[in-house]
PDB file of N, CA, C and O in Angstrom:
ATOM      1  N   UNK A   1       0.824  -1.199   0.000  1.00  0.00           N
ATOM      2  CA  UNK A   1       0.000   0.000   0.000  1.00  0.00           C
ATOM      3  C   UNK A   1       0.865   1.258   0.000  1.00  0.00           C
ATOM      4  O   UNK A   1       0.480   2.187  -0.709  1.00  0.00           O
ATOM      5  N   UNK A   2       1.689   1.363   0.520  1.00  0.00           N
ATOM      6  CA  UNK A   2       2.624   2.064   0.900  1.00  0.00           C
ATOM      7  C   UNK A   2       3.759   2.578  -0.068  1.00  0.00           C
ATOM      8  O   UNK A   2       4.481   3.517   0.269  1.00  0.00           O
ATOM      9  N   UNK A   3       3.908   1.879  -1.386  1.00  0.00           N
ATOM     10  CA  UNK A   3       4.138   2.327  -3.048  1.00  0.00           C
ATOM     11  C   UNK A   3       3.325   2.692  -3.760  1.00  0.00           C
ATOM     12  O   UNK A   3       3.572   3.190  -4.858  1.00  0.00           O
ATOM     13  N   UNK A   4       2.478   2.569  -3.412  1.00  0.00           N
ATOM     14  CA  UNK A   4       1.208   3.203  -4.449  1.00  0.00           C
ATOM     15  C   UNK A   4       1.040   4.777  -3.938  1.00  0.00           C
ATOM     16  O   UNK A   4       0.881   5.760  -4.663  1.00  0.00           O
ATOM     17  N   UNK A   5       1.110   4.745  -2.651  1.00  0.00           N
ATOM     18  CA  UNK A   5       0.895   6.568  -2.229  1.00  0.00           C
ATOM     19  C   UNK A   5       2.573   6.965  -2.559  1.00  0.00           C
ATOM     20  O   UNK A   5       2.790   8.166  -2.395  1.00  0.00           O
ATOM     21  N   UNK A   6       3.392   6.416  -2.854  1.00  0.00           N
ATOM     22  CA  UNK A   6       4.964   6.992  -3.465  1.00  0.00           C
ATOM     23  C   UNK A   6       4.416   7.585  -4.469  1.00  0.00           C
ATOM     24  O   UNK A   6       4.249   8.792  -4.649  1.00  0.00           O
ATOM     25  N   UNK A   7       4.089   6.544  -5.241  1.00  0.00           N
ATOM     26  CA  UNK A   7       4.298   6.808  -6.581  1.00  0.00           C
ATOM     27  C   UNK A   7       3.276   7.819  -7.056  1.00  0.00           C
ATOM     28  O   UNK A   7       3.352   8.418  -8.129  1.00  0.00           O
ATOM     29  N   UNK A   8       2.045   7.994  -5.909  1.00  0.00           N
ATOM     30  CA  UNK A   8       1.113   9.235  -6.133  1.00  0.00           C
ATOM     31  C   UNK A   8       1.677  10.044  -5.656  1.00  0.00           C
ATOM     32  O   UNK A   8       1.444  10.985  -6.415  1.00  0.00           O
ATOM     33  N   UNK A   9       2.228  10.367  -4.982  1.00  0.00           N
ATOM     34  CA  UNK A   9       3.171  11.647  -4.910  1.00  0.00           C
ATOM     35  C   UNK A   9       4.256  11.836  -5.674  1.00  0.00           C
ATOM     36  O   UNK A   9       4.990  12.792  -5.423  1.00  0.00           O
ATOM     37  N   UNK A  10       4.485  11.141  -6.516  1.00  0.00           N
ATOM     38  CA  UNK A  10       6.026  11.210  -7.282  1.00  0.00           C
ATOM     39  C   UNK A  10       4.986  11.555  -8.566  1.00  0.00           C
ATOM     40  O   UNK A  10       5.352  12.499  -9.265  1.00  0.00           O
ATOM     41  N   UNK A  11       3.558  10.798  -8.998  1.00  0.00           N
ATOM     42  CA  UNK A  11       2.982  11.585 -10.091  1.00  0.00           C
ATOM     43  C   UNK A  11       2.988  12.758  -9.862  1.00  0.00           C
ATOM     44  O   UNK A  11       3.563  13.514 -10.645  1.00  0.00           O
ATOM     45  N   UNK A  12       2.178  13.370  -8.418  1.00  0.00           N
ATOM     46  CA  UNK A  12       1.793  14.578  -8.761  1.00  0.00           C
ATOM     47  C   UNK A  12       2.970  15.621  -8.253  1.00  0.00           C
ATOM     48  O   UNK A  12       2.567  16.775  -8.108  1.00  0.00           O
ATOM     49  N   UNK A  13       3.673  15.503  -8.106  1.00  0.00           N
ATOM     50  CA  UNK A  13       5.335  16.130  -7.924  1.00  0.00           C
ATOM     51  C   UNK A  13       5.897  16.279  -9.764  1.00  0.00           C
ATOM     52  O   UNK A  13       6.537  17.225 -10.223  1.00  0.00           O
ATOM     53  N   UNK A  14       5.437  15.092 -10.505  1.00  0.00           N
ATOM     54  CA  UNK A  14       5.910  15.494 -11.573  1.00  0.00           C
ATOM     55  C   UNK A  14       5.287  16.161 -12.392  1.00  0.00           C
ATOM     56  O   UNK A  14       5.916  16.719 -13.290  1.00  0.00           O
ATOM     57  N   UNK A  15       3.994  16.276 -12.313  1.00  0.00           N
ATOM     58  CA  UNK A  15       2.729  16.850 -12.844  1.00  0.00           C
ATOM     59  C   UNK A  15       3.005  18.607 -12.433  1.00  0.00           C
ATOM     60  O   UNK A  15       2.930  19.546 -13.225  1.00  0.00           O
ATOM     61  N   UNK A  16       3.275  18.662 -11.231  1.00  0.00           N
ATOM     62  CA  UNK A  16       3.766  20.338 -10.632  1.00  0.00           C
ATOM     63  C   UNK A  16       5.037  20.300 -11.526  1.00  0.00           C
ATOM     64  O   UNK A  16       4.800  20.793 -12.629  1.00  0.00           O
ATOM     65  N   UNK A  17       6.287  19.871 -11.383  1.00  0.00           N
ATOM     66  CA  UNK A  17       7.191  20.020 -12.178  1.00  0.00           C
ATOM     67  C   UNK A  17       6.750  20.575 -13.624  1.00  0.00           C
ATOM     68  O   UNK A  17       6.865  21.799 -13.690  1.00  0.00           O
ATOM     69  N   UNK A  18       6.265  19.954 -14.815  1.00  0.00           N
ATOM     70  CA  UNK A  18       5.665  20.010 -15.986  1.00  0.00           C
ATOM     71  C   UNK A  18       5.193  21.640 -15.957  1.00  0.00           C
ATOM     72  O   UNK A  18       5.764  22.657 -16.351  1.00  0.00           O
ATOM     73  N   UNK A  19       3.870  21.406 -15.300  1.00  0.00           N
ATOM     74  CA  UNK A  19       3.179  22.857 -14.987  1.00  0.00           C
ATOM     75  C   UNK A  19       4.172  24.120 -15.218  1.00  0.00           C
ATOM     76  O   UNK A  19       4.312  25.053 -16.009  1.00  0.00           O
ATOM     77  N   UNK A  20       4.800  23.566 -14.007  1.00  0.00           N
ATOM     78  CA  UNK A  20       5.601  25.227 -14.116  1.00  0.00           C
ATOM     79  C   UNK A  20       6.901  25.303 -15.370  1.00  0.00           C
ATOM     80  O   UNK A  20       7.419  26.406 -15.550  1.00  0.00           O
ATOM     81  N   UNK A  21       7.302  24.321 -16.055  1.00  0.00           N
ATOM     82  CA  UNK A  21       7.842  23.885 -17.181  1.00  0.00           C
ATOM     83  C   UNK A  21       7.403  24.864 -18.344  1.00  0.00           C
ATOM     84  O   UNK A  21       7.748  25.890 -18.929  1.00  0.00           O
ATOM     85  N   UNK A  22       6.415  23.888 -18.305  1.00  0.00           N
ATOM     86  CA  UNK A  22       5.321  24.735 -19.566  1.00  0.00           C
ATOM     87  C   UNK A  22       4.565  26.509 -19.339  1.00  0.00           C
ATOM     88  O   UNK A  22       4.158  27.301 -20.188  1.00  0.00           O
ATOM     89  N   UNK A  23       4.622  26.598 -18.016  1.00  0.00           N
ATOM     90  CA  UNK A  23       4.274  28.345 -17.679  1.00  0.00           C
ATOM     91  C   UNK A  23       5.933  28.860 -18.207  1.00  0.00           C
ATOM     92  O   UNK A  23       6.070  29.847 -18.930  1.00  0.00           O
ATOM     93  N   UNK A  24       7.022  28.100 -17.764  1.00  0.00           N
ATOM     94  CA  UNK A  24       7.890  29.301 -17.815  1.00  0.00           C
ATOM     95  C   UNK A  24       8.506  29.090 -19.786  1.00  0.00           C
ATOM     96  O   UNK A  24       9.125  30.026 -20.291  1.00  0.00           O
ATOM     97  N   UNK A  25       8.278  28.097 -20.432  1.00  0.00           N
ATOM     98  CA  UNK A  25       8.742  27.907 -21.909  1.00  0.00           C
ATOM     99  C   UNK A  25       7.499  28.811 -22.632  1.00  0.00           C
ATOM    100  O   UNK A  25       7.655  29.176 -23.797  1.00  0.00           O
ATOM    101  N   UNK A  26       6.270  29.156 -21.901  1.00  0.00           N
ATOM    102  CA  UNK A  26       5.030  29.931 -22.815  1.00  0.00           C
ATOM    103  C   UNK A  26       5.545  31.140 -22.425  1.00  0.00           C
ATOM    104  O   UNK A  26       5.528  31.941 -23.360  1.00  0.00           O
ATOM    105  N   UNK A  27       6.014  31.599 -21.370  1.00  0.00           N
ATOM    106  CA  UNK A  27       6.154  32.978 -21.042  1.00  0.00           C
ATOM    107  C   UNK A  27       7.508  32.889 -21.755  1.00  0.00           C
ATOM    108  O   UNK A  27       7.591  33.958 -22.360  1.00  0.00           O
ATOM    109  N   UNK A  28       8.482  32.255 -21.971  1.00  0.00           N
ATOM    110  CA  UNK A  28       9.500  32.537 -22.491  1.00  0.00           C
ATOM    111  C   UNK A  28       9.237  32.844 -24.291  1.00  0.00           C
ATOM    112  O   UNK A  28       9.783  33.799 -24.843  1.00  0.00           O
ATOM    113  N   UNK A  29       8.484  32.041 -24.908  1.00  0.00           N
ATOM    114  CA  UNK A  29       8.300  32.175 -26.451  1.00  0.00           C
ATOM    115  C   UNK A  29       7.693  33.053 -26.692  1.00  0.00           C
ATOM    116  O   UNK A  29       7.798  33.689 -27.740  1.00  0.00           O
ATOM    117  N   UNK A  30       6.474  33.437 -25.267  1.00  0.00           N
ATOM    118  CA  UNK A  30       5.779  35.269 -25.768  1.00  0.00           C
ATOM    119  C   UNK A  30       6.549  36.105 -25.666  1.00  0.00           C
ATOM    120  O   UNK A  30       6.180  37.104 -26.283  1.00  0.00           O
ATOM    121  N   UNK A  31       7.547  36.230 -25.145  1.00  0.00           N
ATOM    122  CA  UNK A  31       8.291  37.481 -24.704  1.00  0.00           C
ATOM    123  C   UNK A  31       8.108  37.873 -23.358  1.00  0.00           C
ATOM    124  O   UNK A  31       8.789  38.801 -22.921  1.00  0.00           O
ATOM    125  N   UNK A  32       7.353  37.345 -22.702  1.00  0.00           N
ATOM    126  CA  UNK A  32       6.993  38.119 -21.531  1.00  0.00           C
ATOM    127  C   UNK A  32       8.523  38.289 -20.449  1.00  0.00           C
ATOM    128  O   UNK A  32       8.824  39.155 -19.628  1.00  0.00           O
ATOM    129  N   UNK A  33       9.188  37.134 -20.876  1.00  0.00           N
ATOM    130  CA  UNK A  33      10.477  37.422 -19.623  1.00  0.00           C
ATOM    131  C   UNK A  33      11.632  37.969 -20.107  1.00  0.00           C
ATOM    132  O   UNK A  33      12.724  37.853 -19.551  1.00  0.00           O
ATOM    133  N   UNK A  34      11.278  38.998 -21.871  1.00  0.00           N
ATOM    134  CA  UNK A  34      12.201  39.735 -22.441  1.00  0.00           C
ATOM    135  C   UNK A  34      12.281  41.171 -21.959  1.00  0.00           C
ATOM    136  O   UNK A  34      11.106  41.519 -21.846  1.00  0.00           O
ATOM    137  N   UNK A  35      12.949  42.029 -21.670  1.00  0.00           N
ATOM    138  CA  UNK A  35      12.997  43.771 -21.022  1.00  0.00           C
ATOM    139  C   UNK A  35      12.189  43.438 -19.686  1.00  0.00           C
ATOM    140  O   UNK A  35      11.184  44.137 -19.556  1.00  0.00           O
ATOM    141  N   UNK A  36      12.369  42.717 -18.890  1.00  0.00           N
ATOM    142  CA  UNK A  36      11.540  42.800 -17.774  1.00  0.00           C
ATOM    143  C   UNK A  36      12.037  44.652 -17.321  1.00  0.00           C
ATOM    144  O   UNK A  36      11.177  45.100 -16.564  1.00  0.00           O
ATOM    145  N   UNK A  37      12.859  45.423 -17.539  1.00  0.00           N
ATOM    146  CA  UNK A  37      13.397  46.398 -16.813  1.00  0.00           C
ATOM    147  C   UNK A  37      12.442  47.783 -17.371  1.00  0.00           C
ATOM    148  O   UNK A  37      12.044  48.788 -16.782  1.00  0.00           O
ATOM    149  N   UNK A  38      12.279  47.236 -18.975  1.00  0.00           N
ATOM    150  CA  UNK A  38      11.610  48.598 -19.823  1.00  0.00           C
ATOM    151  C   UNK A  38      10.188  48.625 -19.404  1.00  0.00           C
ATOM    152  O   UNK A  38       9.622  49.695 -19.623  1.00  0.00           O
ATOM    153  N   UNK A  39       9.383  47.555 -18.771  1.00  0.00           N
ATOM    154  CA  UNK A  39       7.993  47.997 -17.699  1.00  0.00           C
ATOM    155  C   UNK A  39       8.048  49.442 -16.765  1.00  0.00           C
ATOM    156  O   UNK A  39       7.436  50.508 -16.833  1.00  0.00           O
ATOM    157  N   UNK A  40       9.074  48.916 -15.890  1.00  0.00           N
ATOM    158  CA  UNK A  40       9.624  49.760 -15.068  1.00  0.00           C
ATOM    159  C   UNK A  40       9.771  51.412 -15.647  1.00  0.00           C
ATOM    160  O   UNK A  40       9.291  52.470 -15.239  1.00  0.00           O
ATOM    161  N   UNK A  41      10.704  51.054 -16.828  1.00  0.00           N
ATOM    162  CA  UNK A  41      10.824  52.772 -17.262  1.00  0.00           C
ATOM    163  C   UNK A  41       9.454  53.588 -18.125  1.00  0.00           C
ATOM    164  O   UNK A  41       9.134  54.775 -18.194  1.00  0.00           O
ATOM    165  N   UNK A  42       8.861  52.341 -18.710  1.00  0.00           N
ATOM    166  CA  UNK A  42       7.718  52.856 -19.475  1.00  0.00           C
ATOM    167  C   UNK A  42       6.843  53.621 -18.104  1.00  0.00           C
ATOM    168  O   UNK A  42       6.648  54.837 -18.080  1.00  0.00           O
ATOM    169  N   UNK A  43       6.464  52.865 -17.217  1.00  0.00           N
ATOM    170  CA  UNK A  43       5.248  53.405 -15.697  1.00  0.00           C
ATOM    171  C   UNK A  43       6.159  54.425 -15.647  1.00  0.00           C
ATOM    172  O   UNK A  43       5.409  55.395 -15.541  1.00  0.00           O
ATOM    173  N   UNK A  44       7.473  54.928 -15.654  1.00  0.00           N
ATOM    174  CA  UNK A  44       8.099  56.250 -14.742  1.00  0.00           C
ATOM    175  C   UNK A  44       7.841  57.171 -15.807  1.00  0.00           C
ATOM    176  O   UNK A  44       7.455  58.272 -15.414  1.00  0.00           O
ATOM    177  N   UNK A  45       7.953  57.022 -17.102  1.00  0.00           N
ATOM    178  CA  UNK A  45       7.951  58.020 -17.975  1.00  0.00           C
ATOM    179  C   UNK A  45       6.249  58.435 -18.097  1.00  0.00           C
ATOM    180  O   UNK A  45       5.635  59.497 -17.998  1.00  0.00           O
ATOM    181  N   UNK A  46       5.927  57.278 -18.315  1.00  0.00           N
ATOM    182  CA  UNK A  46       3.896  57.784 -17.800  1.00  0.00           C
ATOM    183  C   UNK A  46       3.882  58.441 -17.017  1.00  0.00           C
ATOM    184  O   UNK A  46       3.227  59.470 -17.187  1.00  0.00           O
ATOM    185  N   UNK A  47       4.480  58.271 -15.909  1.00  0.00           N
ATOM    186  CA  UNK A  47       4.141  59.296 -14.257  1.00  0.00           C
ATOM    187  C   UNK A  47       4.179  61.184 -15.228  1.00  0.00           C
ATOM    188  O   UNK A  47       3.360  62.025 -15.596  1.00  0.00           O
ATOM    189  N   UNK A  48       5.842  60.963 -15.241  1.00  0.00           N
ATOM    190  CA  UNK A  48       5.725  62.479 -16.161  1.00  0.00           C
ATOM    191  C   UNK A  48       5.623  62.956 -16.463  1.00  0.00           C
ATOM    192  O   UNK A  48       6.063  64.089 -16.262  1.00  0.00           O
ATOM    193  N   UNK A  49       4.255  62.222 -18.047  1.00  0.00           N
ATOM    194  CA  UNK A  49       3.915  62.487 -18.706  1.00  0.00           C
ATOM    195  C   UNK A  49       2.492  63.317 -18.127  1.00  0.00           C
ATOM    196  O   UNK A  49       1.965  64.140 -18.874  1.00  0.00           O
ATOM    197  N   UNK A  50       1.905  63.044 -16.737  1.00  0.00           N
ATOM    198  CA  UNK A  50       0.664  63.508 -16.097  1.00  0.00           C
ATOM    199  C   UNK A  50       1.308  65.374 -15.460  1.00  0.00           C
ATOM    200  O   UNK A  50       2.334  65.991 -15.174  1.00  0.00           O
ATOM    201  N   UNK A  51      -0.224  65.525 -15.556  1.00  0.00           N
ATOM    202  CA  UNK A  51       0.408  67.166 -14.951  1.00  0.00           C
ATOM    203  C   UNK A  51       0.126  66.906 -13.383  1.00  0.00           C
ATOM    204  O   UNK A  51      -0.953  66.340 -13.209  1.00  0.00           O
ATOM    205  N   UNK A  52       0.654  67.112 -12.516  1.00  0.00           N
ATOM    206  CA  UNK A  52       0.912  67.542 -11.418  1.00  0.00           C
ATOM    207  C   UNK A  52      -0.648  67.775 -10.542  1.00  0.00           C
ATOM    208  O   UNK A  52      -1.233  68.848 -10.398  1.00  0.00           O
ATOM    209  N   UNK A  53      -1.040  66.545 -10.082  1.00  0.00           N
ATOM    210  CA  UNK A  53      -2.325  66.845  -9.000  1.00  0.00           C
ATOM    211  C   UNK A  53      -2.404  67.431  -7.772  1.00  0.00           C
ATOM    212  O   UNK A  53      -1.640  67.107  -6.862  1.00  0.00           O
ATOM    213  N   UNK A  54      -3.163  68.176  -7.667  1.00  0.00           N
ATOM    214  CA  UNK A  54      -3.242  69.254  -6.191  1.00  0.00           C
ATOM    215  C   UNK A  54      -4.320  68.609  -5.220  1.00  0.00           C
ATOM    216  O   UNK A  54      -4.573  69.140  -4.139  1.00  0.00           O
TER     217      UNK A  54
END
């Protein structure tokens, strides 16, 4: 009994593995984990771009 709950945890250990596999190879082929830095400067240059609230 006691290999069968292994090996269900070793499925679903590999099943999480995969998951985040496949999140980080989709975010990698969209671009999303390309200029992570130019987010950053695009929001500061927006700020700027607003006039000044009172």
């Amino acid at each position: 009994m006691l290999e069968y709950l292994t090996l269900g945890e070793f499925i679903v250990a590999a099943l999480m593995v995969l998951a985040a596999l496949s999140a980080f190879v989709w975010g990698a082929a969209s671009g999303a984990l390309g200029n992570v830095e130019g987010v950053k400067h695009r929001v500061l240059e927006a700020e700027d771009d607003e006039p000044p609230r009172f």
